[in-house]
N, C-alpha and C positions, 0 to 999 in steps of 0.2 A: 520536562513535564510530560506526563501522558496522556494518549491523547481520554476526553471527556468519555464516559461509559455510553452513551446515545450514540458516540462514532466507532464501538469496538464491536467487532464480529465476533459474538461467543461462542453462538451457536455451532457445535460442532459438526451437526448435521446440514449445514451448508456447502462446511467445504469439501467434500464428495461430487455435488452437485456441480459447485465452481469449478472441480478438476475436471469434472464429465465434458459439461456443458456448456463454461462460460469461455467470455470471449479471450481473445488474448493479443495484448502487443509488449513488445518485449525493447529494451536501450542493451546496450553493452552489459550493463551491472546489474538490470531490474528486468522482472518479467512480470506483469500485472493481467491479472485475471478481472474480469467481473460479469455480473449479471445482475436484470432488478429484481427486486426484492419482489418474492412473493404476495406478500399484504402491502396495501400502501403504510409507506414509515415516513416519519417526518424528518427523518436525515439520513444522509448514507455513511453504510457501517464499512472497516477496513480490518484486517489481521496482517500481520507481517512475519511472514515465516522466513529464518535464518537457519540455514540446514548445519549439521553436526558437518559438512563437505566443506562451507564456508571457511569456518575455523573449528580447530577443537577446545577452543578455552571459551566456556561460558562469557568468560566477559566480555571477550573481543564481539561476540555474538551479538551481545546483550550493547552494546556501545553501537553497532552498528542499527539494530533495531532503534535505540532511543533517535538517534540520528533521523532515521526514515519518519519517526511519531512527530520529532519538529519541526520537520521540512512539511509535512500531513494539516497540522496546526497550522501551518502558516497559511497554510489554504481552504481551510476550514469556513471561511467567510462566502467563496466561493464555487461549495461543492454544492451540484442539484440534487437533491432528495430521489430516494428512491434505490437506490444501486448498494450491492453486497461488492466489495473491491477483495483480492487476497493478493498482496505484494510479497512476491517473494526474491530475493537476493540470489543473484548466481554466484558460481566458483569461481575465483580469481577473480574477484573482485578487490581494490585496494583496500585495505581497511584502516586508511588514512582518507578516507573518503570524505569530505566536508559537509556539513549539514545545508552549505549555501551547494554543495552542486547534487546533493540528493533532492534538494528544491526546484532544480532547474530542470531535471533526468524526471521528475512528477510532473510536474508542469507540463512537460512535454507530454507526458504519457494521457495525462487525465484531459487535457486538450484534445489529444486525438481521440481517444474514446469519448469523447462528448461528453466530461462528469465534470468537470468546470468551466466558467463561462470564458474564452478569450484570457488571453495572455493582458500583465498589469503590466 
């Protein structure tokens, strides 16, 4: 499932901004960017970039993205308002990666950056 259109960063002219400017902490497989939002929004948006370095087959790409949107979902209940997020995937990453430990690898990340409340 993907994630809802109120949690997706379309805006292309963000993510300029995000690479300029925003913050960043990074796990072994994931490096997450973000910053708040400009106007106040009533949710925070995310993108997930899987670079052509990843893999070169569309799908494997595309498998690991949807992976990241429901591990994202999972924590949807929990994320504060306000923040632009861009998750992106490093090289040699497994791509037998699980959806339960791309949850845990966010978990952690959006803890530390303060975009979800405390560990469930």
């Amino acid at each position: 499932m993907a994630l809802p259109r109120c949690h997706r960063l379309r805006q292309r002219d963000r993510f300029p901004a995000l690479y300029r400017g925003g913050r960043k902490l990074s796990t072994p497989s994931l490096l997450f960017r973000w910053l708040p939002q400009p106007e106040s929004s009533a949710s925070s948006r995310f993108a997930i970039v899987v670079s052509l370095k990843v893999h070169k087959r569309a799908v494997r790409r595309n498998l690991l993205r949807r992976r990241l949107q429901a591990a994202l979902l999972q924590l949807r209940e929990r994320l504060r308002p306000g923040f632009d997020g861009l998750l992106t995937v490093k090289t040699g990453i497994d791509l037998n990666t699980s959806t339960a430990e791309f949850l845990q690898e966010l978990e952690d990340l959006l803890t530390r950056a303060e975009i979800i409340h405390g560990r469930q």
